[in-house]
mmCIF file as gemmi writes it, N, C-alpha and C atoms, coordinates in Angstrom:
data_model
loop_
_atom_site.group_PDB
_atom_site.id
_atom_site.type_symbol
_atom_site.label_atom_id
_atom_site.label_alt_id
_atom_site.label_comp_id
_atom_site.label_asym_id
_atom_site.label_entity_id
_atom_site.label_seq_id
_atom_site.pdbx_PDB_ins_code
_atom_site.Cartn_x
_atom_site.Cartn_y
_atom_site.Cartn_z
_atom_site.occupancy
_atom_site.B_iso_or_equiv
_atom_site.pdbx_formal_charge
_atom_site.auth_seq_id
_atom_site.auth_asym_id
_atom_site.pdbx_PDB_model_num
ATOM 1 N N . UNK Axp A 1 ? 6.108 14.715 -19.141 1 0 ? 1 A 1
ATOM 2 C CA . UNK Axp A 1 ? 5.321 13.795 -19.923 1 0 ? 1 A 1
ATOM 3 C C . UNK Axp A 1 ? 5.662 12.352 -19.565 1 0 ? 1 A 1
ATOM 4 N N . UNK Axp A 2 ? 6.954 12.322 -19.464 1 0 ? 2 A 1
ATOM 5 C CA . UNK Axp A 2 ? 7.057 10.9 -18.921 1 0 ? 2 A 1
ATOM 6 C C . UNK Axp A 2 ? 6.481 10.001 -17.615 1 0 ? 2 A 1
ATOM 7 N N . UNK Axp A 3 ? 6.543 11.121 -16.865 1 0 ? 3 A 1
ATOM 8 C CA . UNK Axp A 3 ? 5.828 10.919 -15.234 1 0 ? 3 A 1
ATOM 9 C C . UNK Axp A 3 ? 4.609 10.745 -15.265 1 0 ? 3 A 1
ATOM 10 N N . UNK Axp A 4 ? 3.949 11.06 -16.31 1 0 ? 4 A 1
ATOM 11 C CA . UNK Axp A 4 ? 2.707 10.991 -16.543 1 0 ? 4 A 1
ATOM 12 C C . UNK Axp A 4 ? 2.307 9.185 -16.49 1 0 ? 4 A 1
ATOM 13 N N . UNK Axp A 5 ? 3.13 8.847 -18.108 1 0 ? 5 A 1
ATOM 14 C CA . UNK Axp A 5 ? 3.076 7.793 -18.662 1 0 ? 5 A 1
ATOM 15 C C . UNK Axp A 5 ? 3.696 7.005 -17.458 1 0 ? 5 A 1
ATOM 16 N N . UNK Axp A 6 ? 4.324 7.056 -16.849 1 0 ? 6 A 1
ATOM 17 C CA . UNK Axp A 6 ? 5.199 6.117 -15.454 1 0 ? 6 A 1
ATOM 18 C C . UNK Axp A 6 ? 3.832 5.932 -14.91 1 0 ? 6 A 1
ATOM 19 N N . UNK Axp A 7 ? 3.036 7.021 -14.226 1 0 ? 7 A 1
ATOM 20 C CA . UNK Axp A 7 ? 2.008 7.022 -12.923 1 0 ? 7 A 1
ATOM 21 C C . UNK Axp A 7 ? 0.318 6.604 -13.99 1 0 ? 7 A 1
ATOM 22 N N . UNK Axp A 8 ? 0.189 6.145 -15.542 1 0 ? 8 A 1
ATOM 23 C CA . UNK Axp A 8 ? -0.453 5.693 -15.918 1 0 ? 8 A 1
ATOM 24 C C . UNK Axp A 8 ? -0.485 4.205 -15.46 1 0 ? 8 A 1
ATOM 25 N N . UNK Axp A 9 ? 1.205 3.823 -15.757 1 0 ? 9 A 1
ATOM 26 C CA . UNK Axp A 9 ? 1.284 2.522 -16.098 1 0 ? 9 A 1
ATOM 27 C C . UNK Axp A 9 ? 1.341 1.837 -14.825 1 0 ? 9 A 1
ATOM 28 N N . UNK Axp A 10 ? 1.963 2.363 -13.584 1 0 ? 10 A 1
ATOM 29 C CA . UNK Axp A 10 ? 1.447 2.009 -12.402 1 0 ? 10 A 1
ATOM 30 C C . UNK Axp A 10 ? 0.312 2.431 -11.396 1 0 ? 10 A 1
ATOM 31 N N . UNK Axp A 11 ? -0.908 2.993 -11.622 1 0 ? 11 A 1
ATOM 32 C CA . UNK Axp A 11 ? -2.185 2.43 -11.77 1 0 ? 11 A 1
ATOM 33 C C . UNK Axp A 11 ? -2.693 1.248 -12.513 1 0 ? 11 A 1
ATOM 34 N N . UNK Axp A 12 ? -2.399 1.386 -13.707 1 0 ? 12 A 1
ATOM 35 C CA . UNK Axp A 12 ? -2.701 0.203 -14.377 1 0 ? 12 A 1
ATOM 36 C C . UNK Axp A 12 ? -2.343 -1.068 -13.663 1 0 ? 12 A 1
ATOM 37 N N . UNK Axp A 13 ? -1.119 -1.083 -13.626 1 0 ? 13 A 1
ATOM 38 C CA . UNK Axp A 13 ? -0.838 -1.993 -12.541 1 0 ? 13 A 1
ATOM 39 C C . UNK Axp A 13 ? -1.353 -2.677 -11.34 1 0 ? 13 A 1
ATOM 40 N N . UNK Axp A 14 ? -1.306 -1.513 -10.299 1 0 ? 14 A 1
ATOM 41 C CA . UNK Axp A 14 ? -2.527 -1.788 -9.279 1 0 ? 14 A 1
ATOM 42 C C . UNK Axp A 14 ? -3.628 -2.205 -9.466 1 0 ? 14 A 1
ATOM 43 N N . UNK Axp A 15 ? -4.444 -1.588 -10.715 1 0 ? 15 A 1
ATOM 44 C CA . UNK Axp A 15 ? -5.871 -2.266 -10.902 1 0 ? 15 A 1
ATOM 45 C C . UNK Axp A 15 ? -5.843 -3.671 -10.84 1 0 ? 15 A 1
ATOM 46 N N . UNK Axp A 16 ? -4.854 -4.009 -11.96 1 0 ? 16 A 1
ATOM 47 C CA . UNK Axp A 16 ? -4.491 -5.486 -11.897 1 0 ? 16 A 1
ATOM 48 C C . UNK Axp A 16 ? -4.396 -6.043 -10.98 1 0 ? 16 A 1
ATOM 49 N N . UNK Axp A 17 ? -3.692 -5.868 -10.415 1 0 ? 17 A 1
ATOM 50 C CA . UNK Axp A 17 ? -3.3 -6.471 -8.931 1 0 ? 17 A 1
ATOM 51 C C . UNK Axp A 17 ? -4.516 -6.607 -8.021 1 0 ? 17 A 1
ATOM 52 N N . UNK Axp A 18 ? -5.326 -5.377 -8.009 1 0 ? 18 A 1
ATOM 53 C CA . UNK Axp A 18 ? -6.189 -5.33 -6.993 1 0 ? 18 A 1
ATOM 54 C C . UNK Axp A 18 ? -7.051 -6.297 -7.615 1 0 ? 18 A 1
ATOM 55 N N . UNK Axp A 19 ? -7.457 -6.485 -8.786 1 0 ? 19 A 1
ATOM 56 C CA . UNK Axp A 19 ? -8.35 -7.163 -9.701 1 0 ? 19 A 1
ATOM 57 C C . UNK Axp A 19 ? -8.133 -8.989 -9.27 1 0 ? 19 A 1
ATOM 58 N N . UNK Axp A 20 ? -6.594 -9.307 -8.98 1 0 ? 20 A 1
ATOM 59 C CA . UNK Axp A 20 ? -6.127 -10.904 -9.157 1 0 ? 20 A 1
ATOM 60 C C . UNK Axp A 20 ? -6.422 -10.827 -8.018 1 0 ? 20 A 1
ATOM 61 N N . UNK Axp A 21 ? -5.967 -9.904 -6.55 1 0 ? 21 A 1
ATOM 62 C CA . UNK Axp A 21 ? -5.604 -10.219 -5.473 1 0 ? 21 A 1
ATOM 63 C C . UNK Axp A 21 ? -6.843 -11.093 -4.206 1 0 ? 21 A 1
ATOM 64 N N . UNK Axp A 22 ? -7.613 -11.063 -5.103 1 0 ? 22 A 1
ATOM 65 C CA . UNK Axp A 22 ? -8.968 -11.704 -3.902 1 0 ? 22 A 1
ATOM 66 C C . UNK Axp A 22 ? -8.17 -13.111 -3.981 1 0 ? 22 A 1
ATOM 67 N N . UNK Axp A 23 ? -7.73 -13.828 -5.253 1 0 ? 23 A 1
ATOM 68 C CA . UNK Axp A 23 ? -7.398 -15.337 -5.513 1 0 ? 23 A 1
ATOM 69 C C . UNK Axp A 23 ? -6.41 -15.783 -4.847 1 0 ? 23 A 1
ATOM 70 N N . UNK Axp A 24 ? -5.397 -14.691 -4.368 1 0 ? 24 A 1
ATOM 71 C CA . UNK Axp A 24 ? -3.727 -15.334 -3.881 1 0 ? 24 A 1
ATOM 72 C C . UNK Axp A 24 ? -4.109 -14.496 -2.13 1 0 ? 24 A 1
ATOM 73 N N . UNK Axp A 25 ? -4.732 -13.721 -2.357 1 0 ? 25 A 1
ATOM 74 C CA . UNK Axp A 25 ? -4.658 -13.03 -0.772 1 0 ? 25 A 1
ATOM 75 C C . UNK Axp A 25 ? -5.858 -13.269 0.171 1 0 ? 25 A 1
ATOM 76 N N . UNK Axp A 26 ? -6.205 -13.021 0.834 1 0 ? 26 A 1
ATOM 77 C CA . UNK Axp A 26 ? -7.32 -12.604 2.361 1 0 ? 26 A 1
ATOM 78 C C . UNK Axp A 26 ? -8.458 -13.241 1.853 1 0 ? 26 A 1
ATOM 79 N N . UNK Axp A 27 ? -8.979 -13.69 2.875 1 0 ? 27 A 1
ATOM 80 C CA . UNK Axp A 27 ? -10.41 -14.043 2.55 1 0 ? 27 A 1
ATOM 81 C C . UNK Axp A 27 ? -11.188 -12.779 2.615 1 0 ? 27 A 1
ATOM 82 N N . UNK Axp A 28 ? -10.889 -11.853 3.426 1 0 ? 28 A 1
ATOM 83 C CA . UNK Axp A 28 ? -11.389 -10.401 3.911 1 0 ? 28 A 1
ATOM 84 C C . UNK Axp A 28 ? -10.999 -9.702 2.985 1 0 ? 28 A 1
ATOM 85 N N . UNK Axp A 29 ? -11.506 -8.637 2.796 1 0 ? 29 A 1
ATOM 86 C CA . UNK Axp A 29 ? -10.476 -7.671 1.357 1 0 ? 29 A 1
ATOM 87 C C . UNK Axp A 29 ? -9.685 -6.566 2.591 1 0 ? 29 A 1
ATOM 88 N N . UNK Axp A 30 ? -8.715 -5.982 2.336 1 0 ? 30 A 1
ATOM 89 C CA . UNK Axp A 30 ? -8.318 -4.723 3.115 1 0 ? 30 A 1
ATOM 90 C C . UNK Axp A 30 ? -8.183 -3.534 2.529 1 0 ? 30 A 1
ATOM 91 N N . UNK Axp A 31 ? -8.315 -2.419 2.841 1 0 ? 31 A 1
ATOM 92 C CA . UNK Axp A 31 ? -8.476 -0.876 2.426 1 0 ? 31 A 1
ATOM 93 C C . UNK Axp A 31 ? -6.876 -0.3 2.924 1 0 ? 31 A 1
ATOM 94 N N . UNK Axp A 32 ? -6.299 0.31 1.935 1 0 ? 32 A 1
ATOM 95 C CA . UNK Axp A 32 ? -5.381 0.826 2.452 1 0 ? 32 A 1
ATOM 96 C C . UNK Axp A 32 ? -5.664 2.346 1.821 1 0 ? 32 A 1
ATOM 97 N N . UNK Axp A 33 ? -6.297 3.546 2.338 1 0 ? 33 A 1
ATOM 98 C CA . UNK Axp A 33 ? -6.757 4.529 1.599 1 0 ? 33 A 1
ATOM 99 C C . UNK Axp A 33 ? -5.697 5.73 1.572 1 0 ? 33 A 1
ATOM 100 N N . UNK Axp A 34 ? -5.792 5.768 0.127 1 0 ? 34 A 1
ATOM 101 C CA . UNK Axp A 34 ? -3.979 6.57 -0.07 1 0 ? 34 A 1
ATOM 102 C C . UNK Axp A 34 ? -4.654 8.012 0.815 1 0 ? 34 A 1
ATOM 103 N N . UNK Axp A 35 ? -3.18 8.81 0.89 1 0 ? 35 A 1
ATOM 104 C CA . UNK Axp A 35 ? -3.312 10.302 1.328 1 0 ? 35 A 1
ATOM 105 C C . UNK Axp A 35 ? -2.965 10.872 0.409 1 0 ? 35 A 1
ATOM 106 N N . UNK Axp A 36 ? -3.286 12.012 -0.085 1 0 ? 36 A 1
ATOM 107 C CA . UNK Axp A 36 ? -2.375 12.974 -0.904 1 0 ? 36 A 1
ATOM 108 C C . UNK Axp A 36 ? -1.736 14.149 0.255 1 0 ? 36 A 1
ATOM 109 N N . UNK Axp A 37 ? -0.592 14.07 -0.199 1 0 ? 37 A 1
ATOM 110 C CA . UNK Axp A 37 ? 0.45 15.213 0.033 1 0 ? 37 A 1
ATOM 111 C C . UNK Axp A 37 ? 0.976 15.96 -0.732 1 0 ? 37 A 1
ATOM 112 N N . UNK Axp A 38 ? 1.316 17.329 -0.2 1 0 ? 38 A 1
ATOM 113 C CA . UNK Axp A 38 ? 2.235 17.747 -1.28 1 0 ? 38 A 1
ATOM 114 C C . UNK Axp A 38 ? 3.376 17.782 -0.433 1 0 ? 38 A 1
ATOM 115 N N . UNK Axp A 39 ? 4.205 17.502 0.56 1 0 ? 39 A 1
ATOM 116 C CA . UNK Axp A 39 ? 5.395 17.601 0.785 1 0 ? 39 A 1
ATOM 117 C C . UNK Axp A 39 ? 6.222 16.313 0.144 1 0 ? 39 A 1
ATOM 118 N N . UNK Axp A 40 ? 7.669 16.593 0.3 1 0 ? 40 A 1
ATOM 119 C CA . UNK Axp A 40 ? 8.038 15.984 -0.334 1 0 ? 40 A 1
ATOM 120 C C . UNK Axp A 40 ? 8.456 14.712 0.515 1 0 ? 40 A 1
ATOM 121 N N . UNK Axp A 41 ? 8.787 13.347 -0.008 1 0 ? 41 A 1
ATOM 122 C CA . UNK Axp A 41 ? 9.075 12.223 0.834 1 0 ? 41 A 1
ATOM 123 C C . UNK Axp A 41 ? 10.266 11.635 -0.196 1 0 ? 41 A 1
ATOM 124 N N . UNK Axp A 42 ? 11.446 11.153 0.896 1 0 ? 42 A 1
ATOM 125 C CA . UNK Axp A 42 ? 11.93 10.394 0.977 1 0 ? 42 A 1
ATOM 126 C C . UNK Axp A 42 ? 12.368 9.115 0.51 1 0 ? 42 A 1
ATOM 127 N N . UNK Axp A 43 ? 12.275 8.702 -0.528 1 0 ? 43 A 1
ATOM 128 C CA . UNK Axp A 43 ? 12.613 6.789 -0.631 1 0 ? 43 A 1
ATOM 129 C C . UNK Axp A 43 ? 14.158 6.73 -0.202 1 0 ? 43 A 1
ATOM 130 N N . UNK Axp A 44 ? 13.892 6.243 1.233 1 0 ? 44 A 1
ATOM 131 C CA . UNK Axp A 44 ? 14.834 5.672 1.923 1 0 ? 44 A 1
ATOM 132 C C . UNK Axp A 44 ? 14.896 5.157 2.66 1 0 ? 44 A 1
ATOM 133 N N . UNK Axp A 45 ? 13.036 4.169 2.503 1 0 ? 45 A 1
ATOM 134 C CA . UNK Axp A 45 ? 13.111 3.009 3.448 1 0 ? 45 A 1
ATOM 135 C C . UNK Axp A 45 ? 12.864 3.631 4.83 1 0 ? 45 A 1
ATOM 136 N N . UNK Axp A 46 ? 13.175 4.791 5.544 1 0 ? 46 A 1
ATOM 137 C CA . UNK Axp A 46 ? 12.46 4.97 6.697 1 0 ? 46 A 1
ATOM 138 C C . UNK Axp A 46 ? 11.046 5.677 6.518 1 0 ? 46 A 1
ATOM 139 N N . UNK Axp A 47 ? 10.04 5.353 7.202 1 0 ? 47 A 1
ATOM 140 C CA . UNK Axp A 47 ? 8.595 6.085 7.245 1 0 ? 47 A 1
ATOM 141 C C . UNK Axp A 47 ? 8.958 7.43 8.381 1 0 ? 47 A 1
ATOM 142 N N . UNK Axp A 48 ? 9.831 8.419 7.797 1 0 ? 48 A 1
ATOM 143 C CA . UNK Axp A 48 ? 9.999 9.141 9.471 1 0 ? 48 A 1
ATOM 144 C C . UNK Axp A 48 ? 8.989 10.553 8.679 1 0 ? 48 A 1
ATOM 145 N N . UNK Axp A 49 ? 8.674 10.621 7.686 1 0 ? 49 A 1
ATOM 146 C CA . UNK Axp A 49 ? 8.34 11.899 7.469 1 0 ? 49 A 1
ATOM 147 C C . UNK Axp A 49 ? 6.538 12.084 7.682 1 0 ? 49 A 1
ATOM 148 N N . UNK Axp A 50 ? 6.555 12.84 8.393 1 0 ? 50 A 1
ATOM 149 C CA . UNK Axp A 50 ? 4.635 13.518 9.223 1 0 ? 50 A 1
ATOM 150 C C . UNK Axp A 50 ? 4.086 12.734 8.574 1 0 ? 50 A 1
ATOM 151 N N . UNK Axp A 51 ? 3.749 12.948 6.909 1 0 ? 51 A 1
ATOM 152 C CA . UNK Axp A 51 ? 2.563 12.068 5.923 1 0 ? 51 A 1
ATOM 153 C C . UNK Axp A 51 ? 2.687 11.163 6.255 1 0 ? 51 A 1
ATOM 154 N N . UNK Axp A 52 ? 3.179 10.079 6.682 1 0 ? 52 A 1
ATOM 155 C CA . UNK Axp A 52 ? 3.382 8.717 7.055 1 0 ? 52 A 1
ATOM 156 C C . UNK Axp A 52 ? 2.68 8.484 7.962 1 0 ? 52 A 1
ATOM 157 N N . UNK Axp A 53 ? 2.928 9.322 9.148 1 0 ? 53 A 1
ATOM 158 C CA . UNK Axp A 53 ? 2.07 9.26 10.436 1 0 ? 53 A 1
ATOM 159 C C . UNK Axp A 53 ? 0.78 9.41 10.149 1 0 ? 53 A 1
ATOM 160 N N . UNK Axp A 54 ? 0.275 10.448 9.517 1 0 ? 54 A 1
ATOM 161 C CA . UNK Axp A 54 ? -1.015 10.9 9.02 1 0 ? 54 A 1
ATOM 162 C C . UNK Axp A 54 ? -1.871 9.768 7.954 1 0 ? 54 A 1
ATOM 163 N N . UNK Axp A 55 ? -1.029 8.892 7.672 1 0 ? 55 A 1
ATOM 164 C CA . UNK Axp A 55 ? -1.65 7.995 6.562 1 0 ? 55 A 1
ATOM 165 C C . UNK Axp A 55 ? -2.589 7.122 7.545 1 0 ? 55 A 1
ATOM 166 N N . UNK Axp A 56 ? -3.562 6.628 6.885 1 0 ? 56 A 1
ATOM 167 C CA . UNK Axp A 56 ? -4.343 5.316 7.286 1 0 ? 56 A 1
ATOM 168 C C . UNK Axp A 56 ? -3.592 3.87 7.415 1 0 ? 56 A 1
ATOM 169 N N . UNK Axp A 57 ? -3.379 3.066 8.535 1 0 ? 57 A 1
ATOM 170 C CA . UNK Axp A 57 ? -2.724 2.197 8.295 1 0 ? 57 A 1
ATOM 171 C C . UNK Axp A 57 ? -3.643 0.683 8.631 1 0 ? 57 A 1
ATOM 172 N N . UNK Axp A 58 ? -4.272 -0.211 7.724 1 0 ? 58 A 1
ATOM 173 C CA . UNK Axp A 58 ? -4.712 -1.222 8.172 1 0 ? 58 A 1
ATOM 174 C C . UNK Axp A 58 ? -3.548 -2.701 8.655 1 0 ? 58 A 1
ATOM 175 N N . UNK Axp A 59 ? -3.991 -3.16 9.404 1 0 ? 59 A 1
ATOM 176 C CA . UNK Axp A 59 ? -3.252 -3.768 10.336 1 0 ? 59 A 1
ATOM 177 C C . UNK Axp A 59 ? -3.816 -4.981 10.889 1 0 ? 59 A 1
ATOM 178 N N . UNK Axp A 60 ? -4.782 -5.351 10.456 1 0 ? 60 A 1
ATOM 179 C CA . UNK Axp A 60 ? -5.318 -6.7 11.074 1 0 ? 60 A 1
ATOM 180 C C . UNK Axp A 60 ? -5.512 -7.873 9.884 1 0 ? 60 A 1
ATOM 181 N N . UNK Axp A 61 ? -4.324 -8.128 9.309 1 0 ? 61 A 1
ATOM 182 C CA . UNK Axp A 61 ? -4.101 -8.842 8.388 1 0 ? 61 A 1
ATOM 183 C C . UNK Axp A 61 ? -4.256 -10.54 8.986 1 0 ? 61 A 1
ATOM 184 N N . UNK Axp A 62 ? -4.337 -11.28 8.112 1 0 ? 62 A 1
ATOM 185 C CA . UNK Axp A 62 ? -4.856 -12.71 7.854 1 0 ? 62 A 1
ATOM 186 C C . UNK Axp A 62 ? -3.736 -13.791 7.327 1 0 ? 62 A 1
ATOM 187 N N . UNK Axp A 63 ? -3.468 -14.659 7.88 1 0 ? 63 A 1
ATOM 188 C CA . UNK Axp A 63 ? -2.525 -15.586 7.335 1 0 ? 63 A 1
ATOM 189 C C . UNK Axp A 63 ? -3.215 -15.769 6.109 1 0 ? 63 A 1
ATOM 190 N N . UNK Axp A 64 ? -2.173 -16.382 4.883 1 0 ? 64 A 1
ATOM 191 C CA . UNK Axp A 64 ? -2.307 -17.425 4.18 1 0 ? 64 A 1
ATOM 192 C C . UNK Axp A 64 ? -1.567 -19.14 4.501 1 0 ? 64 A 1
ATOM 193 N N . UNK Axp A 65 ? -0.888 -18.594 5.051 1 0 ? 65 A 1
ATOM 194 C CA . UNK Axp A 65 ? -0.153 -20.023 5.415 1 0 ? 65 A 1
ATOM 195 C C . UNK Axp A 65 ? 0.862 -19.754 6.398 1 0 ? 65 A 1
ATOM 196 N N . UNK Axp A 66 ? 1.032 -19.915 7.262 1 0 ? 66 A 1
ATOM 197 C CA . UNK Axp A 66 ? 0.863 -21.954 7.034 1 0 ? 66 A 1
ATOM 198 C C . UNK Axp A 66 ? -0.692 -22.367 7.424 1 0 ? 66 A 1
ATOM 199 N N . UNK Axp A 67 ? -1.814 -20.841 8.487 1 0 ? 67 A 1
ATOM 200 C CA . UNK Axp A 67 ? -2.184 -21.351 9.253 1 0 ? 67 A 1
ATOM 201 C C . UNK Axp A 67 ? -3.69 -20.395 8.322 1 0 ? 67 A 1
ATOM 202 N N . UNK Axp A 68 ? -4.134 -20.692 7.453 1 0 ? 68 A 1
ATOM 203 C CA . UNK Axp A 68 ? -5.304 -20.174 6.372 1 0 ? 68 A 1
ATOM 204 C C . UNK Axp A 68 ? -5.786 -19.699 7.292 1 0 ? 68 A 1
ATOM 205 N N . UNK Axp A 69 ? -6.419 -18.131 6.902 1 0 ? 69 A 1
ATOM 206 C CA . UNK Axp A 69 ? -7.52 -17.382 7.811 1 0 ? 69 A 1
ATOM 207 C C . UNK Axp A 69 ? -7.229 -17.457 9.431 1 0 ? 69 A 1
ATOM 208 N N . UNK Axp A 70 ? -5.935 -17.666 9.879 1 0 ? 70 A 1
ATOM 209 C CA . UNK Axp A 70 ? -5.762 -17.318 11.247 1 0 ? 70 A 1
ATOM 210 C C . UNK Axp A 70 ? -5.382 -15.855 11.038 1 0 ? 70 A 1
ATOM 211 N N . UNK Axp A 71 ? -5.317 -14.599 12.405 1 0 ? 71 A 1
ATOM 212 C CA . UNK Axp A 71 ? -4.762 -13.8 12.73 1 0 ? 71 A 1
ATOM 213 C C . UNK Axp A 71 ? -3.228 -13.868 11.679 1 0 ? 71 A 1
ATOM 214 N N . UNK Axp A 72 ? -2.472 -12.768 11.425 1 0 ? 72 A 1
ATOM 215 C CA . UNK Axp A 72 ? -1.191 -13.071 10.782 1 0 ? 72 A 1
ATOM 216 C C . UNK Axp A 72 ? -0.253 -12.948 12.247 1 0 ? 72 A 1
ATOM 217 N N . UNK Axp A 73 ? 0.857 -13.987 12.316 1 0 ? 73 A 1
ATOM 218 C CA . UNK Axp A 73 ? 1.58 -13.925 13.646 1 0 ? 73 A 1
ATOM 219 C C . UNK Axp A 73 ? 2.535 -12.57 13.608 1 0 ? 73 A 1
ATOM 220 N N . UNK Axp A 74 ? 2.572 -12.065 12.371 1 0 ? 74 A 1
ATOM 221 C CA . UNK Axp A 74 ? 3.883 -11.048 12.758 1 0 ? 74 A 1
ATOM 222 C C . UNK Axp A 74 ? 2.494 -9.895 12.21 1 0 ? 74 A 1
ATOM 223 N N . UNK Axp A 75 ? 2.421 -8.857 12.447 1 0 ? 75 A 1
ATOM 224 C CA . UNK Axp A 75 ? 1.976 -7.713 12.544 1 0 ? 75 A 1
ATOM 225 C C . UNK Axp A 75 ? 2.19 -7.155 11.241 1 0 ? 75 A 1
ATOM 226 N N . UNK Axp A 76 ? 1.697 -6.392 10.107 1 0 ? 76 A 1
ATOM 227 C CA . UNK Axp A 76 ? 2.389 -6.028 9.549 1 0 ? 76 A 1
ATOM 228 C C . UNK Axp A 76 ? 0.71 -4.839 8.993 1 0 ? 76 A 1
ATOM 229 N N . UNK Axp A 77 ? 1.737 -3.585 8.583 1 0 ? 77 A 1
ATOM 230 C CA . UNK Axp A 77 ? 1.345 -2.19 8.167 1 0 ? 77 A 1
ATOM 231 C C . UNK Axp A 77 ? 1.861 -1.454 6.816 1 0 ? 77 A 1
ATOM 232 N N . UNK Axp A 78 ? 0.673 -1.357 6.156 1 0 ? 78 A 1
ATOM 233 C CA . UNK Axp A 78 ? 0.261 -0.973 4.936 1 0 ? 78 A 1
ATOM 234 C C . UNK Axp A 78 ? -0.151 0.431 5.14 1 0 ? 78 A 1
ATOM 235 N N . UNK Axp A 79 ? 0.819 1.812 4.121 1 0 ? 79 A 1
ATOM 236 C CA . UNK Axp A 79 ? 0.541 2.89 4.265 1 0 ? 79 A 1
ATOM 237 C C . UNK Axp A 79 ? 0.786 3.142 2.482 1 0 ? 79 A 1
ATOM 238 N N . UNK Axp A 80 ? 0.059 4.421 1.997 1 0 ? 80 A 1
ATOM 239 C CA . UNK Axp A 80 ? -0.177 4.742 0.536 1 0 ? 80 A 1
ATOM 240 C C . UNK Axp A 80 ? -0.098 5.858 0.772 1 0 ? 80 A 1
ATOM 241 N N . UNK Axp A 81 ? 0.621 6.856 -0.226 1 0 ? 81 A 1
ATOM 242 C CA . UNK Axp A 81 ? 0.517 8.164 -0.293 1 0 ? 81 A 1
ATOM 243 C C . UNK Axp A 81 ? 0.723 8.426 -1.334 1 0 ? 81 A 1
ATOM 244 N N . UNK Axp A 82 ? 0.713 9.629 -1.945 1 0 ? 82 A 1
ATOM 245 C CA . UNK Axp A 82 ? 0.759 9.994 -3.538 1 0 ? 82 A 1
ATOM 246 C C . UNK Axp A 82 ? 0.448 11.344 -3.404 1 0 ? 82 A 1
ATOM 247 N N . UNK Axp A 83 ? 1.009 12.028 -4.218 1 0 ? 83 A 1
ATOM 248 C CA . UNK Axp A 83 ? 1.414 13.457 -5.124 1 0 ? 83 A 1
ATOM 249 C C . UNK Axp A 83 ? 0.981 13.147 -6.713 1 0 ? 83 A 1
ATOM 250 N N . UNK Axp A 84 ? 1.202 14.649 -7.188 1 0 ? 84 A 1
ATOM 251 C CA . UNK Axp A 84 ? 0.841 14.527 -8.583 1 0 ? 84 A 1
ATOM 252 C C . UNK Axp A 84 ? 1.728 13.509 -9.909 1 0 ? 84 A 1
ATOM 253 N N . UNK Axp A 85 ? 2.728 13.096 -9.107 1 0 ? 85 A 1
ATOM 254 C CA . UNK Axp A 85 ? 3.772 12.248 -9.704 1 0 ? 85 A 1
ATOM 255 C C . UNK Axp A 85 ? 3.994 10.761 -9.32 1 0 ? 85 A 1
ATOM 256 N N . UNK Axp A 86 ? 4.016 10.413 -7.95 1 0 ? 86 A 1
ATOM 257 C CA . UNK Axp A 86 ? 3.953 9.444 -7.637 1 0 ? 86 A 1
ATOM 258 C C . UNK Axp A 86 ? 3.405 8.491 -6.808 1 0 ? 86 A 1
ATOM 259 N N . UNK Axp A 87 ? 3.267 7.75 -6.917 1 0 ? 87 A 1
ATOM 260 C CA . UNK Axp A 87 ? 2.255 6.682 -5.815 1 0 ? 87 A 1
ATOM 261 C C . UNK Axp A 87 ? 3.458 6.527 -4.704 1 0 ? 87 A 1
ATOM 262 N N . UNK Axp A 88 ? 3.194 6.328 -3.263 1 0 ? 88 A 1
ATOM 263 C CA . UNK Axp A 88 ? 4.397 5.653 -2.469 1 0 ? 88 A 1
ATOM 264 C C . UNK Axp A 88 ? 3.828 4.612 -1.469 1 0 ? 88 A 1
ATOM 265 N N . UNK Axp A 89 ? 4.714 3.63 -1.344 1 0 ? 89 A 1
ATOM 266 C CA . UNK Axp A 89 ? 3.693 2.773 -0.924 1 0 ? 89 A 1
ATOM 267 C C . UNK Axp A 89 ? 4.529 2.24 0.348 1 0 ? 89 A 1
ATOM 268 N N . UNK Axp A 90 ? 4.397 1.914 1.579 1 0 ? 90 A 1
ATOM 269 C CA . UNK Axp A 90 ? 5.383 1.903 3.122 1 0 ? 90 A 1
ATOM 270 C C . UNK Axp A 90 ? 4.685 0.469 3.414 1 0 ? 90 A 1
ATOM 271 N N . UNK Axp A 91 ? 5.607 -0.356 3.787 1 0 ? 91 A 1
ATOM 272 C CA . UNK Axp A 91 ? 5.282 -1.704 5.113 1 0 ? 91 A 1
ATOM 273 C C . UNK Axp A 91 ? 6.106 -1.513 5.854 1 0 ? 91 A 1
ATOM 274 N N . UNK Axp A 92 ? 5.283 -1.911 7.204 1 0 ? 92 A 1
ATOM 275 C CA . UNK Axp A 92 ? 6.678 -2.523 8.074 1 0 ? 92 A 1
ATOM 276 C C . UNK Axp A 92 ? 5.569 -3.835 8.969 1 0 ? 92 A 1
């Protein structure tokens, strides 16, 4: 029951977030489209487990600064996955 109420309150969350994020982030919006798995993963900071690989990763992110709406200079990758318990969410 509690896991429940945990994975309510972070959706809720996200909505939010996704809701503010046009104002502080991208002029572009980006999709990061979760996977569901059922194996189990890791929080330990490495992405080594298959679902990771298998996730969707968008990657053509956008400065905010210093240099507004340029290319972003460092690269960076957004992966989402989730089970019946938890959301997991990977950058590098």
């Amino acid at each position: 029951m509690l896991y429940i109420a945990i994975v309510k309150r972070a959706i809720a969350f996200l909505a939010l977030a996704v809701a503010v994020a046009p104002a502080f982030a991208q002029e572009r919006a980006k999709e990061a489209s979760p996977l569901r798995i059922e194996e189990p993963i890791a929080v330990d900071g490495a992405l080594g487990e298959p679902a990771w690989h298998r996730a969707g990763e968008p990657a053509d992110f956008i400065q905010f600064q210093p240099n507004r709406g340029e290319p972003a200079s460092v690269r960076t990758v957004v992966k989402v996955l989730y089970d019946s318990r938890v959301v997991y969410f990977g950058f590098h």
